[in-house]
N, C-alpha and C positions, 0 to 999 in steps of 0.2 A: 504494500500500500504506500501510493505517494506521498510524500510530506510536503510542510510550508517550507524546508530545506530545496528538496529537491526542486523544488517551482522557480525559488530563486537561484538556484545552479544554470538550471536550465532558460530561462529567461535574463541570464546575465545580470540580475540585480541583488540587491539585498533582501533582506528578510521581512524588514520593515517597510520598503518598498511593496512586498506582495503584501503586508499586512493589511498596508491602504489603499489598495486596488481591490481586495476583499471586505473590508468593512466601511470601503468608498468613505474616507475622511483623509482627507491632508491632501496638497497637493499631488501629481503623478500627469506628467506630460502623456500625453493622446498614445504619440509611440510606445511608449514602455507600456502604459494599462495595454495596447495593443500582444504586448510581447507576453507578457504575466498571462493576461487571458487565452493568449494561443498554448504556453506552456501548460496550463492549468487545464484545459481542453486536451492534450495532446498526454499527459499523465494520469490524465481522468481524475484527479487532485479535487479530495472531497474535503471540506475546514472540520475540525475538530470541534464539534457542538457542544461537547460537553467543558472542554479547555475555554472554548470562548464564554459562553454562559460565566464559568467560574471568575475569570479577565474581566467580562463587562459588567458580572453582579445582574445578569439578565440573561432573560432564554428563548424573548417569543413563543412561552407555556404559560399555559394557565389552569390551575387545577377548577374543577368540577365534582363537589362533596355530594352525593343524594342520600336519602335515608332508609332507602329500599330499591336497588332493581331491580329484583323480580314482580315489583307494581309497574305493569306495562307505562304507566303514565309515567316514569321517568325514564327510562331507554326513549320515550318518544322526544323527551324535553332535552334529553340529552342530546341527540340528534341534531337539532336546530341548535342547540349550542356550537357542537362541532361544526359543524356544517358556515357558523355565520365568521366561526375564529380561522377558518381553513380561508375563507374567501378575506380575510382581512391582515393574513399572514403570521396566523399564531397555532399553535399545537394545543391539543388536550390531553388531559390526564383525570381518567374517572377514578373516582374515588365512594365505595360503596361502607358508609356507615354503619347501616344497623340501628338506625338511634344509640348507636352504644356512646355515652359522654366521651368516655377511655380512648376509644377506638377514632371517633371523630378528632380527641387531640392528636393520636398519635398521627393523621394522615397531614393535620394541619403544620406539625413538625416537619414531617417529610416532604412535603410540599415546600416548604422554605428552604430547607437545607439543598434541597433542586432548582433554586431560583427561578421558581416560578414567579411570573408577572404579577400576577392577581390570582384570584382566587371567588367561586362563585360558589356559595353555602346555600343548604338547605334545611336549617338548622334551629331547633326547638332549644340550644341547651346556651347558645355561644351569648358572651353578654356584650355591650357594646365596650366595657373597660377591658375585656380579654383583646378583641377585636383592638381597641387603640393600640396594644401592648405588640400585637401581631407586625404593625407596621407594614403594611401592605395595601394595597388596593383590594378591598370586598366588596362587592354586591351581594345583596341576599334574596334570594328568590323563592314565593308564595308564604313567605313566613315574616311577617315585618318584625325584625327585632331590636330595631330604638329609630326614633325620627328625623337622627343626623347619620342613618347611611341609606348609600342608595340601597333602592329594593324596589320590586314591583309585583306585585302582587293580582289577584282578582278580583269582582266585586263577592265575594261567598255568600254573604247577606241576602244582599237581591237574588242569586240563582237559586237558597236555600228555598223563598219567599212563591217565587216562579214556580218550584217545582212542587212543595206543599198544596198552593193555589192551584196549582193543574189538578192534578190530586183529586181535590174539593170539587171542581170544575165539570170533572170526569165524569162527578156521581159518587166518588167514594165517602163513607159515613165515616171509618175508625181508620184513622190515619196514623199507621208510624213511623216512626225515625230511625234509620240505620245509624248511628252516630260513628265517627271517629276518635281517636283518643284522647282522653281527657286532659287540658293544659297546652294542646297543641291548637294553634291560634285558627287556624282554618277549618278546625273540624269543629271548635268552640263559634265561628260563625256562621258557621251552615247550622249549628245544633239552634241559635236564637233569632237565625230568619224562619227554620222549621216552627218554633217556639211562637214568633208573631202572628203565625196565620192560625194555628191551633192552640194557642195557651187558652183560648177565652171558649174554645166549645163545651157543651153541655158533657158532650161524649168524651174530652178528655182525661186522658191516666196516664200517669206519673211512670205506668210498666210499659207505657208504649215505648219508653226510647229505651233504649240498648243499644251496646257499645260490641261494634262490630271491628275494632280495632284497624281499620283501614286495610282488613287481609280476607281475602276469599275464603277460607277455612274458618275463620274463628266467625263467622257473618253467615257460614251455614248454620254451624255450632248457633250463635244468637239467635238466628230467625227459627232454627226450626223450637228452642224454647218457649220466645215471644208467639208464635202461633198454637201451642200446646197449651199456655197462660191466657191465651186471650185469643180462642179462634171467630170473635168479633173480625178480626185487623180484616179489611178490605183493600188498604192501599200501603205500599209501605215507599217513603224516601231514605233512598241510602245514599248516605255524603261520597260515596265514591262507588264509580263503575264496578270497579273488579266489589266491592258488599256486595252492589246490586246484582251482579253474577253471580255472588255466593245466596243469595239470598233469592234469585230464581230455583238454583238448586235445590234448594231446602224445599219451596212448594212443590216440584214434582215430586221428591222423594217423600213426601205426605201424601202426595195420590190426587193433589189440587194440580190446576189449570192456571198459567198467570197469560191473557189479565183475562179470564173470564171469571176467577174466584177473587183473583188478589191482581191488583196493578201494581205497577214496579217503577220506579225511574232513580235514575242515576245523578254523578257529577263526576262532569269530568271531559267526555266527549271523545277518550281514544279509541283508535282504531276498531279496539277487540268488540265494540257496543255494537258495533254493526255484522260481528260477526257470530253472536249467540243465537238461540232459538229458545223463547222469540229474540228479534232485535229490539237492543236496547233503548226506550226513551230514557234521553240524559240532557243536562243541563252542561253546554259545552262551552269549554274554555279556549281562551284561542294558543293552545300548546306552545305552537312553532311561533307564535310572536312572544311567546314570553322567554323562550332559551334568546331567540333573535337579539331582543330589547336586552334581553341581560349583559348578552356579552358584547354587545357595543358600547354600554353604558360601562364595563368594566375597561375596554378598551380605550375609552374617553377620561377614564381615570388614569389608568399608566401612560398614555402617554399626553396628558394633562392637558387634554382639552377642554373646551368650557362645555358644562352642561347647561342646557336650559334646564332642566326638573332632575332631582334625583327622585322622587317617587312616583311611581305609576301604575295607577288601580285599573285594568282592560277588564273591558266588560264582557257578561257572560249573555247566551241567550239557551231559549229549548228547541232542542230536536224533538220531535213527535215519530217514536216507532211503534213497534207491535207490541212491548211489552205495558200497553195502556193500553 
């Protein structure tokens, strides 16, 4: 493998000469960038990404922290990340949490020690004094965790609101809540737009919400209880796609029809909703603009351009499928 020696043997100059013909700074008359760049072509002379990273204290990387990818809704969001840093001339490095505290430090260390650029969290635990401490460029995304950093988030509220009200709308009398985990900000606002359109009915109970922990399994596990508790339920909202997946399941495996016994709707909008039987009604976010927004806004950070807004609440609407 060729080196930044061999480049300058071979193009007759010095070291520091191909230095700045590769990281284009300092002078370098037309001829010799001519000559360095033929030598460098003609050796196949690739730069040492990791040498330079460590020299410039920068990498054109950016880590990407999520808190579960096996929830289809973050490989999608991660997608549009990659996808908008690749077009903007920066690498990604995913990083899969677990909600675990431990585990989200330790990536957040290794991420630094890699000089990376910035850094995009999805993050329930991180506070904004750890984050100053970090020294880094963060964005935070679907989770706002203090008012002086960027973030952009959804409307959760209103879609929460949307999807209840359909619900209602439908015809359905017992309406429940597939809820998310308790203290996590977005499943806490889907839980009190659900709460606005139902807090005041006659027919309300306190056993309709259950916590489907935002996983397909534990949301079968809820729903098939909550319908053994209360086989009133007519309609049920669940704060996210993959519950409302787990919680289709749960009504065939009781020997129910959805939506002829039970209506179903979701949050969320990824791909898999249109791929169940029945297809899913969901309340859709718009994914790919929010990896998009993130990581330009992160990129406007590192290389410190001015933002107009650091916060950005995109809004949600409903899809109407089969499972209403």
């Amino acid at each position: 493998m060729a080196s930044i020696k061999d480049v300058a043997k071979l193009s007759e100059v010095s070291v520091a000469t191909v230095s700045r013909v590769l990281n284009d700074k300092g002078y370098v008359s037309e001829d010799t960038r001519k000559k360095v760049e033929q030598a460098i072509a003609e050796l196949n002379y690739r730069p040492n990404e990791v040498a330079r990273s460590l020299f410039k204290k920068q990498s054109k990387t950016i880590g990407l922290i999520v808190p579960d990818i096996t929830n289809p809704y973050f490989p999608e969001l991660a997608k549009a990340v990659e996808d908008t840093a690749m077009k903007l001339g920066y690498t990604m490095i995913l990083c899969n949490s677990d909600e675990d505290i431990e585990k989200e430090q330790r990536y957040l260390d290794i991420l630094l020690q890699k000089y990376v650029d910035g850094i995009i969290v999805f993050s329930n635990t991180l506070s904004m004094d750890q984050i100053r401490k970090l020294n880094i460029p963060i964005v935070s995304i679907d989770r706002e965790i203090s008012k002086d950093l960027p973030t952009i988030v959804v409307n959760n509220k209103k879609g929460a609101k949307l999807a209840s009200s359909f619900l209602r709308e439908k015809g359905c009398k017992r309406i429940a809540h597939l809820r998310g985990p308790y203290g996590i900000v977005n499943a806490d606002e889907r839980y009190a737009g659900y709460m606005d359109v139902v807090a005041e009915e006659e027919w309300f109970h306190e056993g309709y919400i259950v916590n489907g922990d935002y996983d397909m399994h534990s949301s079968i596990e809820a729903t098939t209880e909550l319908l053994r508790l209360h086989p009133e339920i007519d309609g049920i909202f669940a704060a996210s796609d993959t519950m409302a997946i787990g919680a289709i399941k749960a009504v065939h495996k009781l020997g129910m029809k959805v939506p002829e016994d039970i209506s179903i709707i979701g949050f969320n909008g990824i791909r898999l909703s249109e791929a169940t039987t029945p297809e899913l009604t969901t309340i859709v976010q718009p994914i790919y603009e929010l990896g998009e927004t993130a990581l330009t806004m992160l990129v406007k950070l590192i290389e410190q351009q001015p933002m107009e807004e650091i916060f950005y609440k995109l809004d949600v609407h409903l899809v109407e499928r089969e499972s209403t």
